[in-house]
C-alpha positions as CSV (number, residue, x, y, z in Angstrom):
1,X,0.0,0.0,0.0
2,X,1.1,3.6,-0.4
3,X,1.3,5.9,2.6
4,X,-1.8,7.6,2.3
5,X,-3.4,3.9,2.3
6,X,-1.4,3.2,5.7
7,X,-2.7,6.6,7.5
8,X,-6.3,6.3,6.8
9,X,-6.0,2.6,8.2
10,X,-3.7,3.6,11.5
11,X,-6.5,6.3,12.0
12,X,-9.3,3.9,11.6
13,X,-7.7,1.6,13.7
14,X,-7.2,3.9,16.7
15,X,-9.9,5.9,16.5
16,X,-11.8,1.7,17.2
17,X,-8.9,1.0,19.6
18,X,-9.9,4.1,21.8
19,X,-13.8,3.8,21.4
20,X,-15.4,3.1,24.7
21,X,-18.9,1.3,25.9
22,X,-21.3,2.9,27.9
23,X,-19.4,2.3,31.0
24,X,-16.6,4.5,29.8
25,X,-14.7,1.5,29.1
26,X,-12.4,0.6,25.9
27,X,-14.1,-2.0,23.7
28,X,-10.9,-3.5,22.2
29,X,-9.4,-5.0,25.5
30,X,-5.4,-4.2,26.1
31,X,-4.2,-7.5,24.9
32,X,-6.3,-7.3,21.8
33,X,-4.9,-4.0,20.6
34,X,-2.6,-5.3,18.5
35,X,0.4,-2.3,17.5
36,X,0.5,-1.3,14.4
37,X,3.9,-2.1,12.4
38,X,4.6,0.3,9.6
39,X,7.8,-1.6,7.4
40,X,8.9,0.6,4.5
41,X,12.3,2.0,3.1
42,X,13.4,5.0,5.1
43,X,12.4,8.7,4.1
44,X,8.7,7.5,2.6
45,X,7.0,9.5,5.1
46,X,6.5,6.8,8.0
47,X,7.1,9.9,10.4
48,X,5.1,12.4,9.1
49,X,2.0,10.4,9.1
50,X,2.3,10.1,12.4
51,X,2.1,13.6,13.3
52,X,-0.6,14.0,11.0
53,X,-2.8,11.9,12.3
54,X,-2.2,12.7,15.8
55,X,-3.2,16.6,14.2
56,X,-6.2,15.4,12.5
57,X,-7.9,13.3,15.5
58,X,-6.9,16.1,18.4
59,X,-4.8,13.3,19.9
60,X,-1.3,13.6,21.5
61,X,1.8,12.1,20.1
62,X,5.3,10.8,21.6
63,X,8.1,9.4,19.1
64,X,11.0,7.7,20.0
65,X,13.4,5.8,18.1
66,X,14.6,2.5,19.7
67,X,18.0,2.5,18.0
68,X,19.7,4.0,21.6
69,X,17.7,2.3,23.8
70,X,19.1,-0.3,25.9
71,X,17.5,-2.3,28.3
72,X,18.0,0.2,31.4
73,X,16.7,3.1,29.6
74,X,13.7,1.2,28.4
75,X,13.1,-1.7,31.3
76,X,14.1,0.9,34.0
77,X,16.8,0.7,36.6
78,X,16.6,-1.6,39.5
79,X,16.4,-0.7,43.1
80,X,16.3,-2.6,46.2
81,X,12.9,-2.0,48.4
82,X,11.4,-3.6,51.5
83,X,8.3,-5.2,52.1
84,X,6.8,-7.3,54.4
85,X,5.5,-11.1,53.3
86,X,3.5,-13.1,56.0
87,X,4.9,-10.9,58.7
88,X,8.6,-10.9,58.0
89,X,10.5,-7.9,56.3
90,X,12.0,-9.2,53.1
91,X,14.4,-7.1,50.5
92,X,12.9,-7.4,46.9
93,X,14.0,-5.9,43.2
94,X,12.0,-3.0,41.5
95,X,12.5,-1.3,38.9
96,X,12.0,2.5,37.9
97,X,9.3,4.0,35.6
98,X,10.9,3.3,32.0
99,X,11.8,6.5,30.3
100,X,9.6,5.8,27.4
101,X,6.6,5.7,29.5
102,X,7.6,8.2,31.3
103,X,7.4,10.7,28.5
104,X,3.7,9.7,28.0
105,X,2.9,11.0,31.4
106,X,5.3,14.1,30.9
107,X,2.9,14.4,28.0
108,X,-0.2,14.0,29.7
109,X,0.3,16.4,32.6
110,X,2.0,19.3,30.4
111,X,-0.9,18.8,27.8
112,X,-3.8,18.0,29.3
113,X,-4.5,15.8,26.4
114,X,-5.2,12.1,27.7
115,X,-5.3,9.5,24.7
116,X,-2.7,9.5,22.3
117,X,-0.1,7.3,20.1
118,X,3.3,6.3,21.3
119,X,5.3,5.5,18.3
120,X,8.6,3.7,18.1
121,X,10.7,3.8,15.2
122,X,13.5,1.5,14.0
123,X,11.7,-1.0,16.3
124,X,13.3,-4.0,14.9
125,X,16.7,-2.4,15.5
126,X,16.8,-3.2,19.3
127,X,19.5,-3.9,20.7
128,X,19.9,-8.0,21.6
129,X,19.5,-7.5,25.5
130,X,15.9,-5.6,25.0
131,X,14.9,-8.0,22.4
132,X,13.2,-10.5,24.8
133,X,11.6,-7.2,26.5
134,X,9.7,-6.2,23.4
135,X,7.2,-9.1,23.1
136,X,5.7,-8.5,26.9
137,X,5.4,-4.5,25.5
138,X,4.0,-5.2,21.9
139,X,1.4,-7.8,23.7
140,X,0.8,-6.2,26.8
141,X,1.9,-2.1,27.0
142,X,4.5,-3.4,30.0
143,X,8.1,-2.4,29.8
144,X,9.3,-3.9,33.1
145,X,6.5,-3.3,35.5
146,X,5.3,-0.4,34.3
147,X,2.2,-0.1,31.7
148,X,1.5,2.4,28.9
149,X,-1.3,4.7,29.9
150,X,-4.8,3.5,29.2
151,X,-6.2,5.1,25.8
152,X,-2.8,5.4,23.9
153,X,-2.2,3.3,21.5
154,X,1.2,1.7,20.1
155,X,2.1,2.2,16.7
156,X,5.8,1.2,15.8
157,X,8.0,1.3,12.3
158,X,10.8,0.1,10.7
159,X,12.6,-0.5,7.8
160,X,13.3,-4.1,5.6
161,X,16.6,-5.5,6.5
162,X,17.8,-4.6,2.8
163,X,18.5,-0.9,3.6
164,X,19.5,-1.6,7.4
165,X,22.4,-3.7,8.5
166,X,21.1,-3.3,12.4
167,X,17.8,-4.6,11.4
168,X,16.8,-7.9,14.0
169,X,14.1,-10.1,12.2
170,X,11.1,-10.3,14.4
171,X,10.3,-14.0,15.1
172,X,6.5,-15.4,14.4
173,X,6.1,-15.3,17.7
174,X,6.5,-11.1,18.1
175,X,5.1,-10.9,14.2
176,X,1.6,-13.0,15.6
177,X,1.3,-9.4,18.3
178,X,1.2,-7.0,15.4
179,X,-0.7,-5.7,12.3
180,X,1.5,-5.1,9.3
181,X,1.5,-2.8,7.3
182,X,4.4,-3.1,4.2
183,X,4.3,0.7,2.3
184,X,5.6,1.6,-0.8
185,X,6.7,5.2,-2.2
186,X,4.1,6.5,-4.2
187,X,4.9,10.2,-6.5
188,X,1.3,10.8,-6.9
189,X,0.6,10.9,-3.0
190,X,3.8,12.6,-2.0
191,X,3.1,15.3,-4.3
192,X,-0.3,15.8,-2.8
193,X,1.6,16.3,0.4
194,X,4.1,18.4,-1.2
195,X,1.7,21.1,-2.5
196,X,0.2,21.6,1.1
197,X,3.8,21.4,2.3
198,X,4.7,24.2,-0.2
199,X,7.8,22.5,-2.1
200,X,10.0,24.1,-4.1
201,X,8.7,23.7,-7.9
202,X,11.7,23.2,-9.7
203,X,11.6,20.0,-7.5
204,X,8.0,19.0,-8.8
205,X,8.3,19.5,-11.8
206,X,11.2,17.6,-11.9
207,X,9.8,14.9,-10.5
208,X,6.8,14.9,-12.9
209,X,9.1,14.8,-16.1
210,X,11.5,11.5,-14.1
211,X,9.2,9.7,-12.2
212,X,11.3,7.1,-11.6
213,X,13.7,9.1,-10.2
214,X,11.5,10.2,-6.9
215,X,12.5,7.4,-5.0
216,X,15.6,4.7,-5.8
217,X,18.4,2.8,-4.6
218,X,20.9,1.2,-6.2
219,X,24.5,-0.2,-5.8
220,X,27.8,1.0,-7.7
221,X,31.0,0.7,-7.2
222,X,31.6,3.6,-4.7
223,X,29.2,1.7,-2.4
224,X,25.1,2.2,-2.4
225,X,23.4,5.0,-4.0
226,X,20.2,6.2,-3.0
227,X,17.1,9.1,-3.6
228,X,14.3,9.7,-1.3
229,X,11.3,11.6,-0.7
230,X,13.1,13.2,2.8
231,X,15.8,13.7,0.4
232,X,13.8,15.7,-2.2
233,X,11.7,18.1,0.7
234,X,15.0,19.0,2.1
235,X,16.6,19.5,-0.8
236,X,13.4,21.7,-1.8
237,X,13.6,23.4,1.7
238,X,17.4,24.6,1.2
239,X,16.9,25.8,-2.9
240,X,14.2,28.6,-1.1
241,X,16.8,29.9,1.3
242,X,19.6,29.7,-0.8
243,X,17.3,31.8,-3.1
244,X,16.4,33.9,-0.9
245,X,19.9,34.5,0.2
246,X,20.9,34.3,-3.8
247,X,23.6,32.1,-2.9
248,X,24.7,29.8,-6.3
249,X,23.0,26.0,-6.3
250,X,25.1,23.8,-7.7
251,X,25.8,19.9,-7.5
252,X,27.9,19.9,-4.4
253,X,24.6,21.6,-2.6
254,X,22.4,19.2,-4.2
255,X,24.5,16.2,-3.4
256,X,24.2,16.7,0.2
257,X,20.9,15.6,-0.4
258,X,20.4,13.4,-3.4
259,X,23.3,10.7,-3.1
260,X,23.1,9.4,-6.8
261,X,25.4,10.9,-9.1
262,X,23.5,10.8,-11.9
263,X,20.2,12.6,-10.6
264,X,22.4,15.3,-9.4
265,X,23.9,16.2,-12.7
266,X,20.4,15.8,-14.0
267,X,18.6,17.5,-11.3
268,X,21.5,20.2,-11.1
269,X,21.0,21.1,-14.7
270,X,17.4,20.9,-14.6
271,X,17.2,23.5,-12.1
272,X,19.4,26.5,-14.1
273,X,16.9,25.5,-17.2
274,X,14.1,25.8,-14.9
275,X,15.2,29.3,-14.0
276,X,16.2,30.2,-17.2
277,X,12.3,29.5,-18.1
278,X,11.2,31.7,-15.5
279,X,13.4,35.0,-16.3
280,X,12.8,34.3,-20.0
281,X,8.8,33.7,-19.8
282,X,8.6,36.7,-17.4
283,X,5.6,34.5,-15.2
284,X,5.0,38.1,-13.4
285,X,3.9,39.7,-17.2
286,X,1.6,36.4,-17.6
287,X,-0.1,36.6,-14.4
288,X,-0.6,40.0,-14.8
289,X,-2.5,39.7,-17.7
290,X,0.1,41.3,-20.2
291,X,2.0,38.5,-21.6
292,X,4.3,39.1,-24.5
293,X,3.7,37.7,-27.6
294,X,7.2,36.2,-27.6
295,X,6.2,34.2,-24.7
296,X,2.6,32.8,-26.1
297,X,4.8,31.6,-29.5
298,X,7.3,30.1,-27.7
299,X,5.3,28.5,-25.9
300,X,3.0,27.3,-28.7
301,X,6.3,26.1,-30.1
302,X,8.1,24.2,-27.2
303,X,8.4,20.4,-26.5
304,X,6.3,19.0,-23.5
305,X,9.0,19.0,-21.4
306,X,9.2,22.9,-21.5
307,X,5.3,23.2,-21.3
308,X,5.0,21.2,-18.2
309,X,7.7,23.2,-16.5
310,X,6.2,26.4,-17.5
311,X,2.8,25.5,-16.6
312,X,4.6,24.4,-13.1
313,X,6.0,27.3,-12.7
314,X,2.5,29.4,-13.0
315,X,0.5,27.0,-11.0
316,X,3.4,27.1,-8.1
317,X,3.1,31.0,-7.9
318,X,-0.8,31.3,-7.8
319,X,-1.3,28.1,-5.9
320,X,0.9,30.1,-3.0
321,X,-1.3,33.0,-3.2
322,X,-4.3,31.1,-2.9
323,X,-2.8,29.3,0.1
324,X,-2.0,33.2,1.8
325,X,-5.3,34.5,0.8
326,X,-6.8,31.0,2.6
327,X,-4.5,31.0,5.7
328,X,-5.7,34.8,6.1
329,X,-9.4,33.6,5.6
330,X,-8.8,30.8,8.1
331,X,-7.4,33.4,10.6
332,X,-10.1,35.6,10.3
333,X,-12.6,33.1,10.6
334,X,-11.0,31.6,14.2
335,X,-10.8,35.5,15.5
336,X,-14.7,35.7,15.1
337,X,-15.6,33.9,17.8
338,X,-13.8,35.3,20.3
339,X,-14.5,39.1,19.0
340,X,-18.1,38.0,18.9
341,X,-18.2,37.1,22.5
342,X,-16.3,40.8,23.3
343,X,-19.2,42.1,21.4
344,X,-21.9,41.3,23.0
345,X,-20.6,41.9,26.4
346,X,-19.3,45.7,25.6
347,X,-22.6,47.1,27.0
348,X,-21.7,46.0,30.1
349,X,-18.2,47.0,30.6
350,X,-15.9,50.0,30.8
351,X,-13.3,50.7,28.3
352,X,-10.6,49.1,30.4
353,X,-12.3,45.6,31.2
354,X,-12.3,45.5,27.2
355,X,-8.7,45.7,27.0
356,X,-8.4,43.5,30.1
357,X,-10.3,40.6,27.9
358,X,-8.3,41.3,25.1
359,X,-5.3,40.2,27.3
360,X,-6.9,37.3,28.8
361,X,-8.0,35.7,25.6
362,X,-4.5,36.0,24.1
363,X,-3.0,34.6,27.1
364,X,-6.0,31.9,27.1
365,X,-5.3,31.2,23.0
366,X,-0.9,31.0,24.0
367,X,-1.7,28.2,26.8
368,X,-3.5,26.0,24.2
369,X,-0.8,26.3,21.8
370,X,1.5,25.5,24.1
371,X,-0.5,22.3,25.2
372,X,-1.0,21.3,21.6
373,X,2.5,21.9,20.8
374,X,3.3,19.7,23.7
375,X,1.1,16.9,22.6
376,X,2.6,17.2,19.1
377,X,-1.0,17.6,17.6
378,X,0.0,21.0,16.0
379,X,0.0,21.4,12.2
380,X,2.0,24.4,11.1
381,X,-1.4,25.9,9.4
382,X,-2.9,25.7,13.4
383,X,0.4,26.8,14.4
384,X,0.1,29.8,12.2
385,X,-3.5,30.5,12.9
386,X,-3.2,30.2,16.4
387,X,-0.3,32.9,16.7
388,X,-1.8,35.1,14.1
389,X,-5.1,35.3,16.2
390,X,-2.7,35.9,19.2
391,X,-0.7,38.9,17.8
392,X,-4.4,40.1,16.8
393,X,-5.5,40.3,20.4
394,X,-2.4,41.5,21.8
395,X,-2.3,44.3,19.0
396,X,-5.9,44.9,19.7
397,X,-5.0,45.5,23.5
398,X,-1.7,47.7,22.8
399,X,-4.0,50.1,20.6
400,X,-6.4,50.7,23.4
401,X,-4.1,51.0,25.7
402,X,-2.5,54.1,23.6
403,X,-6.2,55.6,23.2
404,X,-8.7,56.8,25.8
405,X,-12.5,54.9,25.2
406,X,-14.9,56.6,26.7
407,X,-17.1,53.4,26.9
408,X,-16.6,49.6,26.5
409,X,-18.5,50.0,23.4
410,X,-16.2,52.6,21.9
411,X,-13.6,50.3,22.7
412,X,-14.6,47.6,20.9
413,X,-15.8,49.2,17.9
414,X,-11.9,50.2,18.0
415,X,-11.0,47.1,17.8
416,X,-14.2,45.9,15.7
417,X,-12.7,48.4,12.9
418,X,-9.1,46.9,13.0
419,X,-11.1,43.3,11.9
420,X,-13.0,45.0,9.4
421,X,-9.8,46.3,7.5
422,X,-8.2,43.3,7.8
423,X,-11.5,41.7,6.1
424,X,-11.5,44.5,3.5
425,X,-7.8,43.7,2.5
426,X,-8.5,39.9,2.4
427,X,-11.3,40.4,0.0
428,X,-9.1,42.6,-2.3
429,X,-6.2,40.0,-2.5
430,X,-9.1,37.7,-3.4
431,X,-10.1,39.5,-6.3
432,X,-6.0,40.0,-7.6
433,X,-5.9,36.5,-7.1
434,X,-9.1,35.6,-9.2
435,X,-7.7,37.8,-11.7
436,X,-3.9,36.1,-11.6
437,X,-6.0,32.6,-12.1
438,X,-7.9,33.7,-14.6
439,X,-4.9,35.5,-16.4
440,X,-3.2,32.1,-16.3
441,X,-6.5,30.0,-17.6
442,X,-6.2,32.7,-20.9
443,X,-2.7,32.2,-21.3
444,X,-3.1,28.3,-21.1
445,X,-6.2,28.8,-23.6
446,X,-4.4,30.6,-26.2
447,X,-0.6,29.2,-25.7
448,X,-1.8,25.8,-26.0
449,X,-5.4,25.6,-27.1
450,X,-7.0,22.8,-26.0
451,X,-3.9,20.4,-25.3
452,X,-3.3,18.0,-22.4
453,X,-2.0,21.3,-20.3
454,X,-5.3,22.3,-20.1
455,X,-6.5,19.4,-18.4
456,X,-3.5,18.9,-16.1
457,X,-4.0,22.7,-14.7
458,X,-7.5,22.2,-13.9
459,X,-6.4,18.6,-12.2
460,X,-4.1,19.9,-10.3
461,X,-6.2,22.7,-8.8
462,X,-8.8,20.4,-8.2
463,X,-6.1,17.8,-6.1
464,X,-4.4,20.7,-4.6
465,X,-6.1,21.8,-1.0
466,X,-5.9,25.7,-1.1
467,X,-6.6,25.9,-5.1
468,X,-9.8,23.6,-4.3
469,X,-10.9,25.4,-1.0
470,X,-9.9,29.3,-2.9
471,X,-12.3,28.4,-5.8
472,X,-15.1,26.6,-3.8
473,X,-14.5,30.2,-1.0
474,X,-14.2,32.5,-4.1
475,X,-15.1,31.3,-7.1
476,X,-13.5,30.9,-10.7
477,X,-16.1,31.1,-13.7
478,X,-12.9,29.5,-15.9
479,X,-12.3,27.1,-13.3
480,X,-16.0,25.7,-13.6
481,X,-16.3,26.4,-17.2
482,X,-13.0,24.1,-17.7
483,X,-14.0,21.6,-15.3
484,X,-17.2,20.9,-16.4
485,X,-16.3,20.2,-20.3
486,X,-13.9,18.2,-18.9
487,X,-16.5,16.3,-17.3
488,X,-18.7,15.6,-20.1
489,X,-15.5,14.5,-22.5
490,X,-14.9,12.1,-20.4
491,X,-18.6,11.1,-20.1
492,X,-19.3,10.8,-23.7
493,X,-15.7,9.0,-24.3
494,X,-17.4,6.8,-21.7
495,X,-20.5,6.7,-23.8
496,X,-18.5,5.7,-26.6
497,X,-17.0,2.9,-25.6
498,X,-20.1,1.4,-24.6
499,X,-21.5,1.6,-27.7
500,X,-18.5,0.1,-29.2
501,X,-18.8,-3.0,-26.8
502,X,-21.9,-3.7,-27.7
503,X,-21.2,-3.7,-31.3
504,X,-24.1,-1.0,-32.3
């Protein structure tokens, strides 16, 4: 299965591990809540799923990889303590609360959150004296006499022994305790997660002309060679900064990243055509509406390969304004509630218990994102939202406190007006970016009529999350026009081959 496959499964299977009767209690008894065992080459993604389903279900999550763990850290120490046995004192072994679990209830008391996943990576890399120790965990939550919390549940990973030399086969005994899971790289899945993630699009594009580059290994004579998708999002994460710094890429930078000779030189090269495209295209002219008839002939003229990395290139610059224009729109929508509450309270209070509130729900907004940062069930979109909603309130407070209300009212209409212009603006960068997609659908239209581009720009606003969630907020007549002959293409080639089948 691919990785999005695995995460909807994990999240079906602990959203029925942690579903309780009417007593309160968990259905699925401890013994019967098999962990979860995610085996796949190294840098799919194993990790990030992990934090995103532990986002999506308001769950807390604790990782730890089990490569440095040896039996004290995990087991616990021993100790010596007394206790008494029909009468007589006797000395006895016990051992301290494992570190592991430990960090669960660290967790639980600094979050507040009480159900969650603990998730061990490189879990059959344990060392030989913990070994034994991990089939009393993986059956029953114990590591030495101390249980995993009720309500979290245990998902683990690893990697085949192919890529790892420290990898310890489990016997059929420890395999019998688990549900495996066996993933395999998938381009069209990591690129969903790589629009949302914001990757660089030299790197997409890339990836869309040599598939078969997004993920590999192989041997040579200098010793194993290898691509992966880690590999690709860091090496998308340092082209922004270097540009940003305008520092020069070349193949020593992208080595660091992608340790295959070949798909450096290719990659390396790729990248200085790619930015070639974009000074000689002059994207800013297109999206403005005014592009040069030089660009529309060239680009009537040009080989697929150049299409695709133009039309990359256009999609990568609206598609991150859509994504602004829909974090804004997410802010705004999460400060409501609070302002509306302010609102209809004002009556009643002076000037000064306005600002007060103002500082009590930032302070009250900054302790649940310190919680949810704690509990590792933060997204950087929350994240962002949360601390935008924050500076909001705290900006709202430091303006009254620099003007003189006369009335709790007049205070919050103060602060009622400072939303208001931030809606106003929102609303406007809407409309510029309507009219940037809609300069981009024209220049798609009469560059390359009614090719295969057309129907790979309207796909990938349809599979991208803020392009979808812009034009269902906002609207796009071209978008819908587009879509919808799409639609019926495909229906009457549909059609068609019915007919054809049944001979008529």
């Amino acid at each position: 299965m691919n990785i999005r496959q695995a995460k909807e499964y994990i999240k079906n299977s602990v959203n029925l591990y942690l579903k309780k009767d009417e007593y309160g209690e968990y259905r699925v008894s401890v013994v019967r809540q098999r962990p979860i065992f995610l085996l796949g080459a190294p840098g799919i993604g194993k990790t990030a799923i992990m934090e995103q389903i532990a986002q999506e279900m308001g769950i807390a999550l604790v990782s730890y990889s089990m490569t440095h763990h040896t039996r004290q850290s995990a087991l616990g120490l021993p100790f010596i303590t007394e206790k008494v046995y029909g009468g007589q004192p006797v000395q006895v072994s016990e051992y301290t609360m494992s570190e592991i679990i430990a960090a669960v209830y660290d967790t639980m008391e600094a979050s507040g959150i009480r159900e969650g996943i603990l998730f061990l990576d490189e879990i059959n890399c344990v060392s030989e004296t913990l070994a034994p120790a991990m089939l009393q965990f993986l059956q029953y939550k114990v590591f030495g006499r101390h249980k995993v919390p009720e309500g979290w549940v245990i998902v683990t990973a690893g990697n085949p022994p192919e890529y790892n030399r420290s990898v310890r086969e489990f016997d059929v005994v420890t395999l019998d305790r688990m549900k495996i899971l066996e993933v395999e790289p998938d381009l069209a899945v990591w690129k969903e997660y790589a629009a949302g993630k914001r990757l660089h699009g030299a790197v997409v594009s890339y990836l869309d002309l040599k598939k078969d580059q997004f993920y590999c290994m192989e041997m040579t004579p200098k010793g194993r060679s290898y691509v992966t998708a880690r590999g690709w999002e860091d090496l998308s994460e340092i082209l922004s900064l270097y540009e940003e710094e305008q520092l020069p890429v070349d193949e020593t930078l992208v080595s660091q990243y992608l340790r295959n000779d070949r798909i450096v030189r290719e990659f390396t090269a790729y990248y200085d055509l790619y930015n070639k495209y974009k000074k000689d295209y002059q994207i800013a002219d297109i999206l403005e509406g005014r592009p040069s008839g030089q660009a529309i002939a060239r680009a009537r003229a040009a080989a697929f390969d150049e299409r695709l990395s133009l039309l990359g290139m256009l999609l990568d610059r609206v598609q991150a304004d859509m994504a602004q224009v829909m974090e804004q729109a997410d802010f705004l929508s999460d400060l409501r509630g609070p302002l509306r509450g302010l609102d209809q309270k004002a009556a009643d209070m002076e000037a000064g218990q306005v600002t007060e509130t103002l500082g009590q729900q930032a302070e009250g907004r900054r302790k649940l994102l310190g919680n949810l940062q704690t509990a590792n069930s933060l997204s950087d979109a929350d994240r962002k939202r949360h601390q935008a909603v924050i500076r909001f309130l705290e900006e709202g407070r430091k303006e009254l406190l620099l003007k003189e209300a006369a009335t709790g009212e007049e205070a919050c209409g103060i602060v009622k007006k400072r939303y208001t212009d931030r809606l106003k603006r929102l609303k406007e960068e809407a409309a510029r970016v309507q009219e940037e997609l809609h300069s981009l659908f024209l220049f798609v239209e009469e560059a390359f009529s009614q090719g295969n581009e057309l129907l790979i720009l309207v796909t990938e606003l349809t599979v991208n999350d803020a392009g979808a969630r812009f034009i269902a907020a906002f609207g796009s007549a071209d978008y819908q026009r587009h879509n919808q002959e799409l639609m019926l293409s495909e229906r009457e080639d549909e059609i068609r081959s019915s007919i054809a089948e049944l001979g008529l």
